[in-house]
OpenMM code with the backbone's topology and positions (N, CA, C; nanometers):
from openmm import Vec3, app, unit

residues = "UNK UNK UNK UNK UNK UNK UNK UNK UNK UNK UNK UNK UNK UNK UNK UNK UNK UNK UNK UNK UNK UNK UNK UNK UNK UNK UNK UNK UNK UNK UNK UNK UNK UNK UNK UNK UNK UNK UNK UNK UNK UNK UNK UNK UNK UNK UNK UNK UNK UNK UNK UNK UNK UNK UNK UNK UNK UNK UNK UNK UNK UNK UNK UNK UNK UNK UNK UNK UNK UNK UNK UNK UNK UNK UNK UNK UNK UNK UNK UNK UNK UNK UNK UNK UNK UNK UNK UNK UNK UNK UNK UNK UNK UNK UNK UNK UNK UNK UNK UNK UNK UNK UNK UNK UNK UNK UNK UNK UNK UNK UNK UNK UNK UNK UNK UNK UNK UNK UNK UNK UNK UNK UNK UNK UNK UNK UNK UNK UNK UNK UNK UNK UNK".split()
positions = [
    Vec3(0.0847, -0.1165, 0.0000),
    Vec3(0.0000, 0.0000, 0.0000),
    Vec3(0.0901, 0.1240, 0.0000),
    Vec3(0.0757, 0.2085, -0.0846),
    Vec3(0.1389, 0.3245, -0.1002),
    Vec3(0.0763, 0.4785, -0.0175),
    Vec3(0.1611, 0.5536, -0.0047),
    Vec3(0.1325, 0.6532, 0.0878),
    Vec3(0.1235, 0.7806, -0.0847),
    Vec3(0.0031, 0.8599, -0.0838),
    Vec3(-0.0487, 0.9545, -0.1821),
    Vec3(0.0185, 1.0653, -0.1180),
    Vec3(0.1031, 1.1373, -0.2217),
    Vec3(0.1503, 1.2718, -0.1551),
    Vec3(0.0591, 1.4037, -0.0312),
    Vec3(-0.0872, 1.3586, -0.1079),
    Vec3(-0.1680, 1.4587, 0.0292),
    Vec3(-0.1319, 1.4323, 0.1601),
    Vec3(-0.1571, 1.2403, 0.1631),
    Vec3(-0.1286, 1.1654, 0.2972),
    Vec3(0.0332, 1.1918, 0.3382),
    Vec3(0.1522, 1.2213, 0.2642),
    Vec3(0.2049, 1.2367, 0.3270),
    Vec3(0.3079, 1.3606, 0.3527),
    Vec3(0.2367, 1.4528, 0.3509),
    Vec3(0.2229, 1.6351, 0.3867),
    Vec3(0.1444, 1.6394, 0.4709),
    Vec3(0.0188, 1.5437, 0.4979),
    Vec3(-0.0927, 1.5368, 0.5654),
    Vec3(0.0017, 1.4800, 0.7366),
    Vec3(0.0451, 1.4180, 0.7459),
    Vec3(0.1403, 1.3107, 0.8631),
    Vec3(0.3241, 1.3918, 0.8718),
    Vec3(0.3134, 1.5254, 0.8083),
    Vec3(0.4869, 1.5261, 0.7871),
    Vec3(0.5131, 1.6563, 0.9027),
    Vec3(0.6223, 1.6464, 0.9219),
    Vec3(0.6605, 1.7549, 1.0227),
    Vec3(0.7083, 1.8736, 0.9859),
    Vec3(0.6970, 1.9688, 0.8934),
    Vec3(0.7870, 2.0615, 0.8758),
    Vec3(0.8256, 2.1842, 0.9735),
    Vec3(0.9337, 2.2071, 0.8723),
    Vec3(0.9989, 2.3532, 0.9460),
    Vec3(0.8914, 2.4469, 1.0017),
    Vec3(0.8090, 2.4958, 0.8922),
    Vec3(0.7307, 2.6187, 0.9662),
    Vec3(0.5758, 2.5651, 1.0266),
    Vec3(0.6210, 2.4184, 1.1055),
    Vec3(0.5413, 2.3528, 1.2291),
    Vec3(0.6154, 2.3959, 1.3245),
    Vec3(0.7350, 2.4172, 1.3394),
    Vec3(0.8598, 2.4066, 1.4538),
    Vec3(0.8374, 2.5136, 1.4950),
    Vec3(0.7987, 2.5751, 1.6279),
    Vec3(0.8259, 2.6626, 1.6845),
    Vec3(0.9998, 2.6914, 1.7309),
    Vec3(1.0566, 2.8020, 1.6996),
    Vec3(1.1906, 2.8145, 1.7158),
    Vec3(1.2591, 2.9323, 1.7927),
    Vec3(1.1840, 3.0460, 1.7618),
    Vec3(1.2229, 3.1939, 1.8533),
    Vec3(1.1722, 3.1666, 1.9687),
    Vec3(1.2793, 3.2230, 2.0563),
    Vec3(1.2367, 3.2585, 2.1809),
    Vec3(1.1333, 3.3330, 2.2133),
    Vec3(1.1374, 3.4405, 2.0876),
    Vec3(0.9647, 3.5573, 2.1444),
    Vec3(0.8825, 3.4671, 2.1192),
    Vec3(0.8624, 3.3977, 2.0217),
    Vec3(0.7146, 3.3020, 2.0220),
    Vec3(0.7157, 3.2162, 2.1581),
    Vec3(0.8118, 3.1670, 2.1991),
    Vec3(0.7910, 3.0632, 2.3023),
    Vec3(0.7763, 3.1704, 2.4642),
    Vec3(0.8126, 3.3034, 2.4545),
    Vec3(0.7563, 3.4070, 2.5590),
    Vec3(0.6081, 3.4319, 2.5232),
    Vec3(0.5831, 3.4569, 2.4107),
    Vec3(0.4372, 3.4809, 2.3942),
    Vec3(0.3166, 3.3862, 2.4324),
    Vec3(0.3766, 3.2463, 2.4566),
    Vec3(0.2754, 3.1477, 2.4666),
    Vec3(0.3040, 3.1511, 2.5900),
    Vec3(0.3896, 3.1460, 2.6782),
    Vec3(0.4108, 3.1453, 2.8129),
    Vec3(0.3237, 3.2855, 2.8913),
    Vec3(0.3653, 3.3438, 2.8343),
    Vec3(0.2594, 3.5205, 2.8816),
    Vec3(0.0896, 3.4612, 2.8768),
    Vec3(0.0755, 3.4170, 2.8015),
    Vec3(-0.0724, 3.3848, 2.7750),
    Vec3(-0.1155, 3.2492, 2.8782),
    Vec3(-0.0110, 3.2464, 2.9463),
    Vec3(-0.0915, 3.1601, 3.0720),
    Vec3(-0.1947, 3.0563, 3.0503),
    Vec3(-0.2250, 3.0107, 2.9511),
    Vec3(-0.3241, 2.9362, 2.9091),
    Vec3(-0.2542, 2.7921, 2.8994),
    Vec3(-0.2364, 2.6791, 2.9837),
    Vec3(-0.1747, 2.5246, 3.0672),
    Vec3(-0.2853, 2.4749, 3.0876),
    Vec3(-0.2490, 2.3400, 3.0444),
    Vec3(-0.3174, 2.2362, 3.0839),
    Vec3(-0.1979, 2.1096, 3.1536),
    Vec3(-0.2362, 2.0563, 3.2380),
    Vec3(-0.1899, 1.9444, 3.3161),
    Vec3(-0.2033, 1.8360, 3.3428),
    Vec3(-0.1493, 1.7422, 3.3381),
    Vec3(-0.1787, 1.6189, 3.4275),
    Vec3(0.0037, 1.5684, 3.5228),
    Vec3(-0.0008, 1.4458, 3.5569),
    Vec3(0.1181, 1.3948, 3.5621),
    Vec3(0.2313, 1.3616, 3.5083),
    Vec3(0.2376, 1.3560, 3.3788),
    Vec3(0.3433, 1.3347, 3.3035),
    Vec3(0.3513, 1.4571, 3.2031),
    Vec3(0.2644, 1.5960, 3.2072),
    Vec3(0.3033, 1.6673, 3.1065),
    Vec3(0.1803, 1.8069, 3.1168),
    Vec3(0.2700, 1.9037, 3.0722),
    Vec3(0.2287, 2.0669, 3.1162),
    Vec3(0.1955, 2.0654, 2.9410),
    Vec3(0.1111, 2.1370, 2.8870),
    Vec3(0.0862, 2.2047, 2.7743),
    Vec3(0.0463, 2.3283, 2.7982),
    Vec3(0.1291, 2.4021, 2.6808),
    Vec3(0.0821, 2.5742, 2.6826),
    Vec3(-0.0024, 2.6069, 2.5564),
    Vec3(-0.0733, 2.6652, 2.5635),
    Vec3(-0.1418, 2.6798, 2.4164),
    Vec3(-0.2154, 2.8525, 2.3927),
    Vec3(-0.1675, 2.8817, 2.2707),
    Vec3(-0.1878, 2.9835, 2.2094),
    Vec3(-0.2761, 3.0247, 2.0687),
    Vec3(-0.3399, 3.0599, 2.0960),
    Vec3(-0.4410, 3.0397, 1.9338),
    Vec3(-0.3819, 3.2089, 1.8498),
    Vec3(-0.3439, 3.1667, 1.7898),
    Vec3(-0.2598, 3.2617, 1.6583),
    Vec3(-0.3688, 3.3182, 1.5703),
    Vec3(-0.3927, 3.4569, 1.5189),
    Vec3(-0.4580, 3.5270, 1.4153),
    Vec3(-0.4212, 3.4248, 1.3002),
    Vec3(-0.5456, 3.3461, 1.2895),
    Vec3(-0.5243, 3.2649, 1.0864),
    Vec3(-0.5109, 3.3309, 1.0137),
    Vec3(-0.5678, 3.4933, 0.9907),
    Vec3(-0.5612, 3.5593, 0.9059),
    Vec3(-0.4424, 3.6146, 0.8743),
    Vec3(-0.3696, 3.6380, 0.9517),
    Vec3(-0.2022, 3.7152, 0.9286),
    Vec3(-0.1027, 3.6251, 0.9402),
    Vec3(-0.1570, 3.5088, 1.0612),
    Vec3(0.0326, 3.4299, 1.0470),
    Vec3(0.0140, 3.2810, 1.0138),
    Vec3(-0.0716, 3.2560, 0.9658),
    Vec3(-0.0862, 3.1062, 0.8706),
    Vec3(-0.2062, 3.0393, 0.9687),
    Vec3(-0.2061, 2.8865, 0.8588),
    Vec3(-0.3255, 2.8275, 0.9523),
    Vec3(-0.2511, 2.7282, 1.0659),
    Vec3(-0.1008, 2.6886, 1.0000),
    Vec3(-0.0314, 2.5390, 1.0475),
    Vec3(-0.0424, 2.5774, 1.2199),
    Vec3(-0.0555, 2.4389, 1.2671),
    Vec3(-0.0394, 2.3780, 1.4117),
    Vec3(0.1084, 2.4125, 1.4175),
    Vec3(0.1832, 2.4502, 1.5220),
    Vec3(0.2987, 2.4455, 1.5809),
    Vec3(0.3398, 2.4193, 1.6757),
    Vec3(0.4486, 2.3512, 1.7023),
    Vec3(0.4956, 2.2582, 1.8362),
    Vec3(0.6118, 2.3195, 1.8957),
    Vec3(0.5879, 2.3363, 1.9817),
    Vec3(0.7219, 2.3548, 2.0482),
    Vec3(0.7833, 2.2860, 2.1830),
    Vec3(0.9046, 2.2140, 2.1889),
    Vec3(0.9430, 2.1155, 2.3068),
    Vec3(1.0554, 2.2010, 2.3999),
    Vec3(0.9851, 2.1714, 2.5392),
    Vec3(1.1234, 2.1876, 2.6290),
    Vec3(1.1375, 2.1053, 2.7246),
    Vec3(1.2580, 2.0757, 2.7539),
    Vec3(1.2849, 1.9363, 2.8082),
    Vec3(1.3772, 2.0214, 2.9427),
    Vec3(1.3864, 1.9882, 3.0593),
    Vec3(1.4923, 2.0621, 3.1382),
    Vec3(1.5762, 1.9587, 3.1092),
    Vec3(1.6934, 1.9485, 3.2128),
    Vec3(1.8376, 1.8649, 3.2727),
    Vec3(1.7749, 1.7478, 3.3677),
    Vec3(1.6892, 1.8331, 3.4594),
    Vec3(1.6801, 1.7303, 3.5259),
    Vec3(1.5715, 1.5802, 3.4653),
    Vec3(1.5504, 1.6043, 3.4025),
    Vec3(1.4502, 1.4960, 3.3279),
    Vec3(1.5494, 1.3595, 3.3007),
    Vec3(1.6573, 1.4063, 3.3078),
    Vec3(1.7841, 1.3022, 3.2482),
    Vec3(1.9090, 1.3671, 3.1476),
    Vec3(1.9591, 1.2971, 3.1508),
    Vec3(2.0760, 1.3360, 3.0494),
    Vec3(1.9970, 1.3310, 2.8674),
    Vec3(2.0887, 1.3743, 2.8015),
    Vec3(2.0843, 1.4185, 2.6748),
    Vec3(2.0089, 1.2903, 2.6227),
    Vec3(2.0671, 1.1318, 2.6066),
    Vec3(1.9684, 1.0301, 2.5575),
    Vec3(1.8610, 1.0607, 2.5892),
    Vec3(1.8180, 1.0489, 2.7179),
    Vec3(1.6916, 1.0092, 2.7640),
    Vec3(1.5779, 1.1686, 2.7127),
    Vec3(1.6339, 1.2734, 2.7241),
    Vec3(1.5768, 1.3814, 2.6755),
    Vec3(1.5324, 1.3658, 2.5704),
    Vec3(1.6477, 1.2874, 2.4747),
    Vec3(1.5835, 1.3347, 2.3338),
    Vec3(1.4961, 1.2067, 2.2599),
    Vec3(1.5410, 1.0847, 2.3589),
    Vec3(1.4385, 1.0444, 2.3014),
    Vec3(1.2972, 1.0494, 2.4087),
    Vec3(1.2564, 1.1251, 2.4904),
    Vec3(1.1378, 1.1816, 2.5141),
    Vec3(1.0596, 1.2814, 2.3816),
    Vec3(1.1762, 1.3846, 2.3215),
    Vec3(1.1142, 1.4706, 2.2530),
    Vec3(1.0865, 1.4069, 2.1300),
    Vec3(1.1723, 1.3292, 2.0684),
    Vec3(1.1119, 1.2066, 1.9673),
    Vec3(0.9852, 1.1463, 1.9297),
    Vec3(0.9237, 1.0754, 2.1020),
    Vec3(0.8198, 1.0238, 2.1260),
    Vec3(0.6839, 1.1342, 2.1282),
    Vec3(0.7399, 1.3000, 2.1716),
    Vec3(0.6433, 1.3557, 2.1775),
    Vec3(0.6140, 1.4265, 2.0089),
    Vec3(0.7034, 1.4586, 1.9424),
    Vec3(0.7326, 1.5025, 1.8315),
    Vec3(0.6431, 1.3954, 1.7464),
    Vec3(0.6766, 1.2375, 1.7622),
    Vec3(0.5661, 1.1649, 1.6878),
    Vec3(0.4465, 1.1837, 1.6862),
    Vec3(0.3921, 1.1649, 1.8266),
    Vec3(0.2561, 1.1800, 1.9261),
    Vec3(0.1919, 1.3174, 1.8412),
    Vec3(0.2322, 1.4772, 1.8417),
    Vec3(0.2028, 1.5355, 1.7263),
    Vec3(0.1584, 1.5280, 1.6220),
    Vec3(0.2678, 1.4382, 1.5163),
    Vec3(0.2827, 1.4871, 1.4342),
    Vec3(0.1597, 1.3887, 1.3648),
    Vec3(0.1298, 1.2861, 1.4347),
    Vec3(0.0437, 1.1944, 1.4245),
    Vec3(-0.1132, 1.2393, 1.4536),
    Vec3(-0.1424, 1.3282, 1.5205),
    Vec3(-0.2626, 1.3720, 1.5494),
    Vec3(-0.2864, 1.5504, 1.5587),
    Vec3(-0.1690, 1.6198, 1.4914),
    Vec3(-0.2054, 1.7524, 1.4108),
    Vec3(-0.3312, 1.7643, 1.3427),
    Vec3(-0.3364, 1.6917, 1.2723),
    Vec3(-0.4592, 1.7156, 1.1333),
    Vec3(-0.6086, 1.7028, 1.2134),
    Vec3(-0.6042, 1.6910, 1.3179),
    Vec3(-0.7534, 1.7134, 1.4184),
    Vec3(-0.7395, 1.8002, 1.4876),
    Vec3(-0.6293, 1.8855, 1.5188),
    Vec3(-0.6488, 2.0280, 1.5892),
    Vec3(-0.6958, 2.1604, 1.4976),
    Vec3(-0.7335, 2.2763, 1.5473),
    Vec3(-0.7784, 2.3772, 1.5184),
    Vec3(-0.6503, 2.4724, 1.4654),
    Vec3(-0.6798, 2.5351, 1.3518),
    Vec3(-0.5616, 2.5696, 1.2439),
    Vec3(-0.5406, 2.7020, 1.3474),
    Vec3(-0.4071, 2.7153, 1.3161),
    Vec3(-0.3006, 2.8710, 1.3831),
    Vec3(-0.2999, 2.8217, 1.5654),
    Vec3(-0.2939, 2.7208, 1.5964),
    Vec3(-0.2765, 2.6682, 1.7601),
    Vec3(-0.1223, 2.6836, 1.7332),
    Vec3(-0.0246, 2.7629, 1.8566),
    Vec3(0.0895, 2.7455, 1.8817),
    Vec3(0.0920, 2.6302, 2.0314),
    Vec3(0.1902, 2.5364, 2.0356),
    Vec3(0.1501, 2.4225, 2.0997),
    Vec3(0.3020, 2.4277, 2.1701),
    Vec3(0.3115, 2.3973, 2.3248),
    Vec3(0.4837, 2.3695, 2.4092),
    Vec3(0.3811, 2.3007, 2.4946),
    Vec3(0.4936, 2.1811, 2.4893),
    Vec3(0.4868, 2.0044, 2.5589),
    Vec3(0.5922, 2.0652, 2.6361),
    Vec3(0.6113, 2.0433, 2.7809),
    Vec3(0.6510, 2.0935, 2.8830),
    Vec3(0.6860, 1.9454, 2.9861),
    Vec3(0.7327, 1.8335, 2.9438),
    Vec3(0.7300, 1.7371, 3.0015),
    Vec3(0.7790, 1.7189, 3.1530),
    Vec3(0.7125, 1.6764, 3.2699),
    Vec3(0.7510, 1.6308, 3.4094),
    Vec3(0.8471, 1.5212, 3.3975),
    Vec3(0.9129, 1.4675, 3.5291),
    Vec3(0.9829, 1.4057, 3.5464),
    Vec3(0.9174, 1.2851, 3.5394),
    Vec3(0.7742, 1.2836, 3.5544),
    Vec3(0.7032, 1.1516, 3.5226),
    Vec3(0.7422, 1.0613, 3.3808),
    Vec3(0.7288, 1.1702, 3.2812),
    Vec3(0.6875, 1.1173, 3.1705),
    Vec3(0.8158, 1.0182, 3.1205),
    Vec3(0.9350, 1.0713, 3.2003),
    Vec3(1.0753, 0.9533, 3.1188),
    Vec3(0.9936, 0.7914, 3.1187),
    Vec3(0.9469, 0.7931, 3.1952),
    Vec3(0.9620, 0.6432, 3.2803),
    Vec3(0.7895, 0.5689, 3.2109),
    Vec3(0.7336, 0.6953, 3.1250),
    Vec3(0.5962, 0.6040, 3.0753),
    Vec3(0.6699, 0.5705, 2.9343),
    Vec3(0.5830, 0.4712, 2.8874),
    Vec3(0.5894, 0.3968, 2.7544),
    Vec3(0.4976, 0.5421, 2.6389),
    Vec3(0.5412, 0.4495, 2.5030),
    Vec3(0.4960, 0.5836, 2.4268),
    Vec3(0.3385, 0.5782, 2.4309),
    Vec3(0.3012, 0.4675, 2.4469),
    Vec3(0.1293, 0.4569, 2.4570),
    Vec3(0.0175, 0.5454, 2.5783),
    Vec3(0.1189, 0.5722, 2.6896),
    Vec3(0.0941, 0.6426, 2.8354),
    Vec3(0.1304, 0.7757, 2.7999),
    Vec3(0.2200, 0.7976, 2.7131),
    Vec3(0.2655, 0.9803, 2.6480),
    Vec3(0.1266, 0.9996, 2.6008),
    Vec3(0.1418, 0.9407, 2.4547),
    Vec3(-0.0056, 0.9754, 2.3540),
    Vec3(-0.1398, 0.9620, 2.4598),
    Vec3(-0.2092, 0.8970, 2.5511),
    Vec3(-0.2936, 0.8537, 2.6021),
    Vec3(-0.2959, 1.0256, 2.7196),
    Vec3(-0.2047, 1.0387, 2.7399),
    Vec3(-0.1468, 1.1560, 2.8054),
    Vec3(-0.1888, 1.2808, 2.7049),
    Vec3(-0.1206, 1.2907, 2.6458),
    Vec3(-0.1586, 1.3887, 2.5273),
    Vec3(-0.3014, 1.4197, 2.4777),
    Vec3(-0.3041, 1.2947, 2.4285),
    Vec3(-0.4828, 1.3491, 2.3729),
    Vec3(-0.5458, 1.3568, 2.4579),
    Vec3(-0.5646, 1.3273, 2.6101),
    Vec3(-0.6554, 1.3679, 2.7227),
    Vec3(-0.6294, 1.5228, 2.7172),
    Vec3(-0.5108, 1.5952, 2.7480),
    Vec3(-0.5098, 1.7098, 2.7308),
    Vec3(-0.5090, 1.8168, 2.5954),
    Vec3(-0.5075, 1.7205, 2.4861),
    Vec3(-0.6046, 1.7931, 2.3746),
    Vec3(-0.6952, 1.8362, 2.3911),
    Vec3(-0.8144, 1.7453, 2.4288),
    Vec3(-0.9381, 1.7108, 2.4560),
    Vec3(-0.9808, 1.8499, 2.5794),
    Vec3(-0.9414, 1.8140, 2.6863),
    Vec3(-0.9786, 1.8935, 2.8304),
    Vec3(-0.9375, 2.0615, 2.7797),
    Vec3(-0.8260, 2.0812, 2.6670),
    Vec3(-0.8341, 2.1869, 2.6464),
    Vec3(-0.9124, 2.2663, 2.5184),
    Vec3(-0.9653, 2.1820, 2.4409),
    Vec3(-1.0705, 2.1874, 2.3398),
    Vec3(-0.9873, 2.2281, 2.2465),
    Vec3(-0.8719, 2.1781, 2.2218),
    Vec3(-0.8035, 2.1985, 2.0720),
    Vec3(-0.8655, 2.0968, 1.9294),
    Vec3(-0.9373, 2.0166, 1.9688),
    Vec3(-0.9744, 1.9374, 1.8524),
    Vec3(-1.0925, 2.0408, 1.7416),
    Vec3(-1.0679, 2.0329, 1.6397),
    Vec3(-1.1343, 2.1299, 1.5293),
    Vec3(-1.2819, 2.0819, 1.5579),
    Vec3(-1.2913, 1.9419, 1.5593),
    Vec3(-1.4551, 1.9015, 1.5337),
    Vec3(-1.5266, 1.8624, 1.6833),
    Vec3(-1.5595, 1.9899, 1.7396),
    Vec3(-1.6259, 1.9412, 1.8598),
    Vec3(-1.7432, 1.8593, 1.8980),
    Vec3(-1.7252, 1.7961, 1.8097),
    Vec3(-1.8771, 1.7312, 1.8071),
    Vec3(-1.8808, 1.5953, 1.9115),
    Vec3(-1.9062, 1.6325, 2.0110),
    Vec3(-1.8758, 1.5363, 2.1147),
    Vec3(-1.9904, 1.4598, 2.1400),
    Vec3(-1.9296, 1.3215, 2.1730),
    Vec3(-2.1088, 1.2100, 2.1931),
    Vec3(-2.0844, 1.1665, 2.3360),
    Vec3(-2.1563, 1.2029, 2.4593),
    Vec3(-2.1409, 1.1928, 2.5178),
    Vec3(-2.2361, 1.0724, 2.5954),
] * unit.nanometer
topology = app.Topology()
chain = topology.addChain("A")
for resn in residues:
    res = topology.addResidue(resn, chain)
    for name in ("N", "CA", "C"):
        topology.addAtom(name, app.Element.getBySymbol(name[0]), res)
């Protein structure tokens, strides 16, 4: 089975997904707007669509104490997938920082994502609210 170029632009990570300046990553922090659980802080910022694009953007910070450099990066790996895998159901121009606890080294990638989309969800980033309750 072959992957159709929509599908895979549709699943891909690019550059201007990456949150990279420091002022953007102050601006989402100013806006105080976190969600929480145990293994992970999210900050979220909803961006003018009209002036600075529609794309979802991610941004990761990992401290020291989480572990050394392996274990960091492959946390941001696992969260970078977890993304890049369930972008295309959030609401266009969201600026997005995964803020990971000391919990999260020690979960599997299924307890990250399971992690994640609860706090998609609780923070109403999904485009189609159409909830069945």
């Amino acid at each position: 089975m072959s992957i159709t170029n929509s599908e895979r632009k549709r699943f891909s990570f690019s550059k201007i997904e990456r949150l990279t300046k420091d002022r953007e990553f102050e601006r989402i922090f100013r806006a105080k707007n976190s969600y929480a659980d145990n293994n992970l802080i999210i900050y979220v910022y909803q961006r003018d669509t009209e002036h600075e694009g529609k794309q979802v953007r991610l941004g990761l910070v990992t401290k020291r104490k989480l572990g050394k450099a392996v274990i960091r990066n492959k946390l941001k790996r696992r969260l970078r997938e977890i993304f890049r895998l369930n972008k295309h159901r959030l609401k266009p121009g969201l600026d997005i920082i995964f803020l990971p606890r000391e919990n999260a080294v020690s979960r599997s990638y299924q307890e990250l994502e399971n992690s994640v989309l609860k706090l998609f969800q609780r923070a109403d980033l999904y485009a189609n609210t159409n909830r069945k309750m």
